[in-house]
C-alpha positions in Angstrom: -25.6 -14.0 7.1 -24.3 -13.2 3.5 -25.7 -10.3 1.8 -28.0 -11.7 -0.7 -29.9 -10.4 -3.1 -32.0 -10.8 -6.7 -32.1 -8.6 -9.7 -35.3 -8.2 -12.4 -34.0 -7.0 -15.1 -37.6 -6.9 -17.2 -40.6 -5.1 -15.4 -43.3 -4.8 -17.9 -45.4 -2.3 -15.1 -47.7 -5.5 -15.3 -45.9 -7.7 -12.8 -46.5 -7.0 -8.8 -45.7 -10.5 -7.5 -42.4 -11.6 -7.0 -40.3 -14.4 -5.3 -37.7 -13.7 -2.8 -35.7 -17.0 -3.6 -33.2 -16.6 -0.9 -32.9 -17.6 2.8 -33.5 -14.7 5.7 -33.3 -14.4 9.5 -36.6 -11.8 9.6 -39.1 -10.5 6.6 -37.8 -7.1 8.4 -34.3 -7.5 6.2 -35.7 -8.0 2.9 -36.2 -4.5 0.8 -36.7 -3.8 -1.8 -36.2 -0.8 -4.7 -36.7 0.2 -7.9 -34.2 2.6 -9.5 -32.5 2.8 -5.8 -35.5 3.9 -4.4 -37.3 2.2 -1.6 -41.1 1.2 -2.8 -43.5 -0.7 -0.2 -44.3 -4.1 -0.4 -45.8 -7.2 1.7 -45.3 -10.5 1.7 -48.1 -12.8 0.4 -45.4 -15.8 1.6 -42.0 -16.9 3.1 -41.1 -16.2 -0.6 -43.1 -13.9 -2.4 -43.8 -10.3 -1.9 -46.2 -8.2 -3.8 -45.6 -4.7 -4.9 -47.9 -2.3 -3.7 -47.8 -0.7 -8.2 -46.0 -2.6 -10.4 -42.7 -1.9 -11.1 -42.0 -0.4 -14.8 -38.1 -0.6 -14.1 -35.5 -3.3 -13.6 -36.2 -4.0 -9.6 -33.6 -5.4 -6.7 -34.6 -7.2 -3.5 -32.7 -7.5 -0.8 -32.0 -9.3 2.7 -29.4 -8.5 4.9 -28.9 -7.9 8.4 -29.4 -4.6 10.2 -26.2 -2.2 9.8 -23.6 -2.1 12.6 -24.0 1.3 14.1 -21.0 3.6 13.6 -20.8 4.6 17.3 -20.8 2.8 20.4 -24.1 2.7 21.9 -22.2 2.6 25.6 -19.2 2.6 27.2 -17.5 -0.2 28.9 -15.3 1.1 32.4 -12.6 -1.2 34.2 -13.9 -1.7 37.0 -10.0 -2.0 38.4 -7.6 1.0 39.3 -4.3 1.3 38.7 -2.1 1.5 41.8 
């Protein structure tokens, strides 16, 4: 999946309902922040979220999938030996 995201540019601090209008594989890669910051949120729908307090700065959502971890979780042995 494509990162995807929206931008709101204008919160009044009035607004706490938003849409999501973009595609995702689970509500559990959609976040949200506001000046970078994480804020909480739930989803009243597929596509709308509401902020737990309004928003009085431009906001970002976004959906992608969880990061790729940096190290390998395990590691893979031949099972063959060299003769």
């Amino acid at each position: 999946m494509a990162n995807s995201y929206v931008f709101y540019p204008s919160a009044t601090g009035s607004t706490t309902d938003y849409s999501v209008p973009f595609e995702y594989l689970s509500q559990t890669f959609v976040k949200a922040t506001v000046n970078g910051a994480s804020v909480p949120f739930t989803f009243l729908s597929t596509y709308m979220i509401r902020f737990t307090t309004a928003p009085w700065v431009p906001s970002r959502f976004i959906a992608r999938p969880p990061r790729l971890r940096s190290t390998p979780t395990s590691t893979a042995r031949s099972s063959s030996t060299a003769s």
